[in-house]
N, C-alpha and C positions, 0 to 999 in steps of 0.2 A: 622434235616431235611434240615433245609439252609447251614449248607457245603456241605451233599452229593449231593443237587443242584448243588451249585458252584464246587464240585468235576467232576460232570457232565458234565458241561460246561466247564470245561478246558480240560478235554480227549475228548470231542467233538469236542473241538477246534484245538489241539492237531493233532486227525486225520485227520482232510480241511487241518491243515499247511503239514502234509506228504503228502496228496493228491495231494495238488498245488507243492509241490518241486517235485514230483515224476513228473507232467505233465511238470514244467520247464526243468527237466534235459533228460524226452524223447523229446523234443523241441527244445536241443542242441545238443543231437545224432541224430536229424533227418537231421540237416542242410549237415552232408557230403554225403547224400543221394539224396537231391536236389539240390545242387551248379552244377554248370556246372565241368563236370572233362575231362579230356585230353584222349583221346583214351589207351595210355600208361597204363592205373591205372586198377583196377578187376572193374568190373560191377557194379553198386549199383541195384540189384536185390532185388523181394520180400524177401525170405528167408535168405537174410541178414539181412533187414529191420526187421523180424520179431523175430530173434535172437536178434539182439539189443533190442527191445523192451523188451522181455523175461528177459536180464540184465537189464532193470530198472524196471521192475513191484513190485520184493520184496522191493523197497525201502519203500513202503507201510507200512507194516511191520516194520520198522526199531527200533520203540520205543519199540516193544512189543518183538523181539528174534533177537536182533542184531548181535548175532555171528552168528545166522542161516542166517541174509537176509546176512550178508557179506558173509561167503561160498555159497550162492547159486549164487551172481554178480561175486565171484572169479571163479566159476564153468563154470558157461552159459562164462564168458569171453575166461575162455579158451579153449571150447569147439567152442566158435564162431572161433578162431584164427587157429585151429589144422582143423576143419573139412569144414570150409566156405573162399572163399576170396575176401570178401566183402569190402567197404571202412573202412579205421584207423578212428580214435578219436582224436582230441589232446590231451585229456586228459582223465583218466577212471574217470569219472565223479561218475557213480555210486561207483563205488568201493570206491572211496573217500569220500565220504558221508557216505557209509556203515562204513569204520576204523572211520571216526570221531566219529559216534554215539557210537561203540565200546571204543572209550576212555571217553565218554562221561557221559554211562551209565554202564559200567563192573567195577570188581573189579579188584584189583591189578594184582593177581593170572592170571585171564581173559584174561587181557590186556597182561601180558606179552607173554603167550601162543600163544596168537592169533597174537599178534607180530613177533613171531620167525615162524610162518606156514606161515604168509604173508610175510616176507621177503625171506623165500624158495619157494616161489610162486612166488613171483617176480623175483628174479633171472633165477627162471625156465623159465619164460613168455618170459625175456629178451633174454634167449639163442635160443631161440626157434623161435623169432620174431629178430633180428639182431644181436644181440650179443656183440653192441660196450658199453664199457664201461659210453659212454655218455648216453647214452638211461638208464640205470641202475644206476645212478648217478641221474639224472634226476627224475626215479621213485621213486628212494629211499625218498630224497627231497619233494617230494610235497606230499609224504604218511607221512612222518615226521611230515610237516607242517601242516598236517589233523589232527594227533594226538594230536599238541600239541594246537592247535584249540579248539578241544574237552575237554582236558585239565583245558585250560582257561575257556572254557563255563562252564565246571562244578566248579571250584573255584568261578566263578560270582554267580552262584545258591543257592552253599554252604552261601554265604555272604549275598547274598540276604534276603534268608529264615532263616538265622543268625537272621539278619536285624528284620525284619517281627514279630519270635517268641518274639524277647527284647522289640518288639513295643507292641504286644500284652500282657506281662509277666507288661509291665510300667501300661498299663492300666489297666488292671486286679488291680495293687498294686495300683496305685490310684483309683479308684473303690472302693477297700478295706476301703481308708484313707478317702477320703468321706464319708463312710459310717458310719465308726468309729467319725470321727470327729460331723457327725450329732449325732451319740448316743451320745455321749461326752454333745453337746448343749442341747440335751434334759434331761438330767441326769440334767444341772447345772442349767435350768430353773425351772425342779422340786423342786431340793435345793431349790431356790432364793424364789421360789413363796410357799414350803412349812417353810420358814423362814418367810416369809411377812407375809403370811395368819395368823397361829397360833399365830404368836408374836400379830398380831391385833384382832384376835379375842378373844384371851385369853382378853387382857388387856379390850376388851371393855365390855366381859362378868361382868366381877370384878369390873368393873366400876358400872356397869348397877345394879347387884345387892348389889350394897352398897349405891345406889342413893337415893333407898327407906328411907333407914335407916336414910342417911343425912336427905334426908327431914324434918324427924320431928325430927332430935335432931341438926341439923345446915343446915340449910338452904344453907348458903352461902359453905360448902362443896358439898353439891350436885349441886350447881349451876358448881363447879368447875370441877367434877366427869361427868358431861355431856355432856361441855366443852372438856373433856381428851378424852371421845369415837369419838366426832366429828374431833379432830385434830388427833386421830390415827386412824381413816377409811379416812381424805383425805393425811393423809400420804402415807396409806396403797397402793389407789387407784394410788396415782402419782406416786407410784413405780413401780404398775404394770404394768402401763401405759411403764414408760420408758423402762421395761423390755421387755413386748411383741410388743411394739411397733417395734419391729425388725422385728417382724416375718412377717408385713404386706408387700402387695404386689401392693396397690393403691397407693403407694408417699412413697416418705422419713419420717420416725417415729423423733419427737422428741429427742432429746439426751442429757439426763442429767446426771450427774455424780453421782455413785453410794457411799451408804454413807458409810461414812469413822469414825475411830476414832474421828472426830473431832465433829462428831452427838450423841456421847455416851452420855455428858451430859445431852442433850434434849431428847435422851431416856431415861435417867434415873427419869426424871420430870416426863415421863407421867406414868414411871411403880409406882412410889412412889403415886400418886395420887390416894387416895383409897385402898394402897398395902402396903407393907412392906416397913420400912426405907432403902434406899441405900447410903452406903458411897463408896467415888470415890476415889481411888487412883494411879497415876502414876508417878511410879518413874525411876531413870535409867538415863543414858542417852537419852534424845529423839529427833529421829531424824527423818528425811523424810522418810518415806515407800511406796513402789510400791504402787500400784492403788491396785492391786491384793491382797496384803498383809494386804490393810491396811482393804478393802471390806471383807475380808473375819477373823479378827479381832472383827469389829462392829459384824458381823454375829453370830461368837459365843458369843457374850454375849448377843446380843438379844435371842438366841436359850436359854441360860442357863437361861436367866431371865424367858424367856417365862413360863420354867418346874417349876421353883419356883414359878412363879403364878399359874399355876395350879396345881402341885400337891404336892410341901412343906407345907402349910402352915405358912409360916417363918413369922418371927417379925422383922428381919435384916438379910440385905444381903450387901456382901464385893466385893465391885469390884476390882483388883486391874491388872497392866498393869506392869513388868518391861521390860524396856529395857535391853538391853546389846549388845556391838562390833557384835553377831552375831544374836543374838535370842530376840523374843520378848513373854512373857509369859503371860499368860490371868488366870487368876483364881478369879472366882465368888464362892462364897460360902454362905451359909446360915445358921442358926439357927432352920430348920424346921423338920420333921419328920423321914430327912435320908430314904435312899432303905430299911431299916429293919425291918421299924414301919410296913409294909405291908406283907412281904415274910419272915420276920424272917430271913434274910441273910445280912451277913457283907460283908470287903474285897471290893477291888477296881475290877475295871474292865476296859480292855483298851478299851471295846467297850462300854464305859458308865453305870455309873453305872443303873442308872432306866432304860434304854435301855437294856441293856443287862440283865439284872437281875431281869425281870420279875415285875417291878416298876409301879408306872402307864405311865412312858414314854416309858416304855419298852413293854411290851403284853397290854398296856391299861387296867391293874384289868381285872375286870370279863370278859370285850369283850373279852382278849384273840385274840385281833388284834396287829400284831406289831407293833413299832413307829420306824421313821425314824430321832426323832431330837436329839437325843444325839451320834447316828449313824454316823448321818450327819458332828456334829462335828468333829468326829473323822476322816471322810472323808476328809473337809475342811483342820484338820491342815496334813494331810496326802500328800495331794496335793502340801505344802508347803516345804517338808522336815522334818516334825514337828511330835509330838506325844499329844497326847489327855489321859488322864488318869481322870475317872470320879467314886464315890464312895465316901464313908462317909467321913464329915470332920472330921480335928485335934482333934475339940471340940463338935462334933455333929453334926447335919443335914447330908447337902451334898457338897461336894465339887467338881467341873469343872477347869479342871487344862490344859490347853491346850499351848503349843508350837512352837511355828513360828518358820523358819527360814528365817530372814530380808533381810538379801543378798541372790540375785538371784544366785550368786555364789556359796554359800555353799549348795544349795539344789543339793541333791543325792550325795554328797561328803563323 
């Protein structure tokens, strides 16, 4: 509805601009009717005056059947010439306007045709009205110059609306890219915030219910055990905190730095409290890792520990980290029930194994709800370059085997 408005408006426009050039150019054929003339010259009578007029009325017209208003100015012209002998022009005003619009607005084809009839039209005019070569030199000329006028103008247009379409095609694609880029944010906030949530509530659930137990056979374990939910719910909170705290629109949020491998340990304290034994190992060369790299590193292993507390049952679990010149490899593994003890099903799987394989991180048992965190893994080291490979371990349980690639260089190579 708002272009055919604005469509509106420019053909509107459009017609006032032919309307006012039509009244300018009978405004310059009226002057050799009013000037003072010398007894010597034809009369400037009505039915001259209105013959002229007659030649500029179709300019009206011009935009809409340009070859028609030009034959109808060539016509009334020469009809004024052959049958009235009214005062000259200096210039055919209309007629010139009429060939510019024609080169302006025709085709090729158009244009040449209507070229070759107006230049045997002009010849004709000129023998008819003097005859000397200057006067036909002259005409020729300033019909040229009209042409190539029209020409130009329509090159300008061409470029312009060039111009215009690239503007509108840029914005359109950024449009696009905004939009994506917001999906993108919100996809990585879900990860972030479905990595924090589970990894913390899992841990404080396992907490909570083994407190009891402390209580009456060690005291001073459950003291510890309650302890471990408290530091992993203001863990949990300060993350979210720094996380969303972007999104706000009252002030600048907070800016902390997101955790990295070098937090692994002190997650490994709080899973073991209460949980299954964890041994730590990194070997390799080790060296500095992007922010991105290193964030998204701790993540799957908190994701893998998380599925081990809640759906292994393990007695031990293997952490283990190697570097290498390009890659950095994460594999957590456990002792506990494996994908199989549930579904009867073996064999690895690149979209995880309890994820993909119908496990309890995968439909959640009986809910029959999907899960998103072994998924997510496989997303994360996907993002990297990397590959994710989840399914029963070497020696039983489960094994999480995922893939970096440490140089920003080698990703998609």
């Amino acid at each position: 509805m708002i272009r055919t408005f604005g469509e509106r408006i420019r053909r509107a426009g459009a017609r006032w601009q032919d309307l006012g050039l039509t009244l300018l150019v009978q405004l310059a054929v009226t002057m050799p009717f009013v000037v003072p003339r010398s007894a010597e010259l034809p009369p400037a009578d009505w039915a001259s005056y209105g013959a002229t007029t007659l030649g500029v009325l179709p300019l009206v017209w011009r935009r809409r059947a340009p070859v028609a208003v030009l034959a109808a100015v060539l016509a009334v012209g020469g009809a004024y010439k052959m049958t009235l002998d009214g005062p000259g022009q200096p210039l055919p005003y209309a007629g010139l306007i009429a060939f510019y619009t024609v080169a302006l607005q025709c085709t090729a084809r158009v244009r040449v045709g209507v070229g070759l009839l107006s230049a045997a039209v002009v010849a004709l005019s000129v023998g008819w009205n003097t005859g000397t070569a200057r006067e036909l030199l002259f005409t020729l000329f300033v019909s040229a110059a009209a042409y190539a006028l029209g020409r130009l103008q329509y090159t300008r247009q061409a470029y312009t609306s060039a111009a215009l379409d690239r503007a509108a095609q840029l914005e359109r694609a950024n449009r696009i890219e905004a939009e994506q880029a917001a999906a993108r944010e919100r996809a990585r906030i879900a990860r972030e915030m479905h990595d924090i949530l589970s990894h913390a509530v899992s841990i404080m659930i396992v907490q909570a219910e083994a407190g009891p137990v402390a209580v009456r056979r060690a005291p001073e374990r459950a003291e510890a055990a309650f302890d471990a939910i408290a530091d992993t719910g203001r863990e949990a909170m300060a993350q979210l905190r720094g996380m969303l705290g972007v999104l706000r629109e009252d002030g600048p949020a907070p800016r902390e730095p997101q955790p990295g491998i070098a937090g692994l340990p002190a997650l490994l304290d709080r899973v073991r409290l209460g949980g299954p034994e964890i041994s730590y190992e990194e070997t390799g060369r080790v060296r500095a890792l992007s922010a991105a790299v290193d964030t998204t590193a701790y993540r799957i292993v908190q994701e893998a520990l998380t599925n081990v507390v809640k759906h292994a049952e393990a007695r031990r679990v293997a952490v283990r980290l190697h570097h290498t010149a390009r890659d950095l490899t994460i594999t957590v593994t456990d002792d506990g029930r494996g994908p199989a003890a549930r579904d009867g099903q073996g064999g690895r799987s690149g979209q995880g194994g309890r994820s993909g394989q119908g496990g309890p991180s995968g439909q959640g048992g009986p809910s029959g709800q999907g899960g998103h965190g072994l998924i997510g893994i496989r997303e994360r080291a996907a993002a990297h370059g990397g590959t994710a490979v989840c399914g029963p371990g070497p020696g039983g349980g489960f094994e999480v085997r995922a893939v970096l690639v440490a140089s920003p260089l080698e990703v998609g190579s």
